[in-house]
Structures are given as structure tokens and as C-alpha cells.
C-alpha positions as CSV (number, residue, x, y, z in Angstrom):
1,X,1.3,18.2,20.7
2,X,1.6,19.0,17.0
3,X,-1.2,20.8,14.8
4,X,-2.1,17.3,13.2
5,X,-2.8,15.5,16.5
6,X,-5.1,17.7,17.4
7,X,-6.7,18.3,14.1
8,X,-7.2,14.6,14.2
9,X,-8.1,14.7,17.8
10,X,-10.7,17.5,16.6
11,X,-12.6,15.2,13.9
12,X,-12.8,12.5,16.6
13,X,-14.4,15.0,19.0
14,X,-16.9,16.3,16.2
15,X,-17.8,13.0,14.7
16,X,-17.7,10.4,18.1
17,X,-17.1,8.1,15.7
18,X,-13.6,7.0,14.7
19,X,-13.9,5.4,11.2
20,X,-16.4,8.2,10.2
21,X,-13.3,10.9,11.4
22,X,-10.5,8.7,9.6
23,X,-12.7,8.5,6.3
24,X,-13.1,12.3,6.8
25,X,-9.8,13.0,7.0
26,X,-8.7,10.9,4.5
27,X,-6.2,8.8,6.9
28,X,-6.4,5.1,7.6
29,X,-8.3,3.9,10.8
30,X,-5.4,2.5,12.5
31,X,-3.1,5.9,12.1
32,X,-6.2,8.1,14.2
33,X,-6.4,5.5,16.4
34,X,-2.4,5.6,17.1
35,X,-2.7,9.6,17.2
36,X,-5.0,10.0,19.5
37,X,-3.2,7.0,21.9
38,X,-0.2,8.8,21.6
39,X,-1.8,12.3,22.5
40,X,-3.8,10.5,25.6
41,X,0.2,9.2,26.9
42,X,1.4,12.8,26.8
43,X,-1.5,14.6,28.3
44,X,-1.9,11.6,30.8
45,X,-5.1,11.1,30.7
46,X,-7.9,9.1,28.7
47,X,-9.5,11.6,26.4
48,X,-12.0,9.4,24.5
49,X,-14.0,6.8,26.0
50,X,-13.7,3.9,23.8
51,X,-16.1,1.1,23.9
52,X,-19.8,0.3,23.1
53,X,-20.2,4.2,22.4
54,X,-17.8,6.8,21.6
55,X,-17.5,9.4,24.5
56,X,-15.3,12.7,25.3
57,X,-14.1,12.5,28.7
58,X,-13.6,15.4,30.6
59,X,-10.1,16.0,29.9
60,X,-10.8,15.9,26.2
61,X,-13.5,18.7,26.8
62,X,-10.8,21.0,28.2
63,X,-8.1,19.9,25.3
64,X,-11.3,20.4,22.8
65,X,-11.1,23.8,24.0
66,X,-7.5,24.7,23.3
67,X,-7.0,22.0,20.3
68,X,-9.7,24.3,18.5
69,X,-8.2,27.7,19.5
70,X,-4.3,26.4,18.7
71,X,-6.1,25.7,14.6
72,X,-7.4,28.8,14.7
73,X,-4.4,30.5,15.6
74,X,-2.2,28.3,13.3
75,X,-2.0,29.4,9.0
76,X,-4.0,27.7,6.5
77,X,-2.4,24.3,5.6
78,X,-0.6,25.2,2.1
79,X,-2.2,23.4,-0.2
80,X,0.1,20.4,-2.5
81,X,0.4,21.6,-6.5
82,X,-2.0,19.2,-8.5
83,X,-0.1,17.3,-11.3
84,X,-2.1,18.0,-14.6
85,X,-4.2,14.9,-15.3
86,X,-4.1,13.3,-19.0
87,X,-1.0,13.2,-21.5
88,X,0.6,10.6,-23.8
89,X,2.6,7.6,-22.0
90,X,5.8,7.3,-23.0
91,X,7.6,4.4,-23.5
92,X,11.2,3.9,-22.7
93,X,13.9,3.8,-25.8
94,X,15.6,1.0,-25.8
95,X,19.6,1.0,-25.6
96,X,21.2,-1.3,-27.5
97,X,23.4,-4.0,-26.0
98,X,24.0,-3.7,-22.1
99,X,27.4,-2.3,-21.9
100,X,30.8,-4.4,-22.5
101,X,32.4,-5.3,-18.9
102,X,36.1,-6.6,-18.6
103,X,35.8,-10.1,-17.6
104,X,32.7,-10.8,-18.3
105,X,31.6,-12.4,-22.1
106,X,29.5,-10.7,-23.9
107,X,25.6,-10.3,-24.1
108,X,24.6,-11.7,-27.8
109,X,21.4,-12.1,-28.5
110,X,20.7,-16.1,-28.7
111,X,19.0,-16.9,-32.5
112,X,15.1,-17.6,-31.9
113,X,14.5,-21.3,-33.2
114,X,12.0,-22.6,-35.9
């Protein structure tokens, strides 16, 4: 179990809702939904019912429990530099020809007809 399954696991538990928790976490549906499949197979049991209504079961209540104290415990995420927005675009010099290769003829420019 890695500190992002559970986060994700987490969101589920507070929302009972999955697209709600994947919009909130910024992740697409079908990632959270693979997360929290592959944390049911290695704590061997179901923890959410899924179905008409979203449900914790009772082995998510006792990993609700420990996935909230393991965040606690774990450092703030560091948060990713933000590029400054704006600036001029730049478009790309050109080169001249493409560069002479033995064997092969080479590239002239074909005369634009009137």
C-alpha cells in the first residue's frame, strides 16, 4: 500500500461517490477505480460496496482508520514549480538546405510555375 492508494482510497471514503472523488482529485475515473481494485486484491477483501449506492464495508472502516493516520504521519506532498504563464512564441530559424549526404542528389528547390 503506497501513500496515493490510500489518499485515493480516502476521497472515495469521504465522498461515497467515485466520479465526485476522481474529479476531486483531479484523476480520471477509470485510474480510482483501478486503485482502489488493486488495493481490495492486496488487502483481500472488498472495501467498497459498489452498486446502486456507494458503501464502506467493514474492512474499509478499519483501513479508513490507518489510511488516515499513515497521511498524517507522511510529509506534505512537495508541491511541482509553476512555469510562468505569458511570453512571446518563438518561431523556429530556418536552416538553409538539409545537409549534403554522399550518395544521395541534392535537395534544390524545384522553380514555382506561372
Amino acid at each position: 500500500m503506497n501513500i496515493t492508494q490510500l489518499r485515493r482510497f480516502v476521497a472515495v471514503a469521504e465522498e461515497l461517490h467515485f466520479p465526485r472523488a476522481a474529479e476531486s482529485l483531479g484523476i480520471p475515473l477509470a485510474a480510482l477505480y483501478s486503485t482502489i481494485e488493486k488495493l481490495e486484491d492486496e488487502v483481500g477483501h472488498p472495501l467498497v460496496t459498489r452498486g446502486g449506492e456507494t458503501k464502506i464495508t467493514a474492512a474499509g472502516l478499519l483501513l479508513l482508520d490507518e489510511a488516515r493516520e499513515r497521511i498524517a504521519a507522511e510529509p506534505a506532498p512537495v508541491a511541482k514549480p509553476v512555469a510562468p504563464a505569458g511570453g512571446k512564441a518563438k518561431a523556429s530559424k530556418g536552416r538553409g538546405r538539409a545537409p549534403v549526404v554522399k550518395g544521395q542528389p541534392k535537395p534544390y528547390k524545384k522553380r514555382q510555375g506561372r
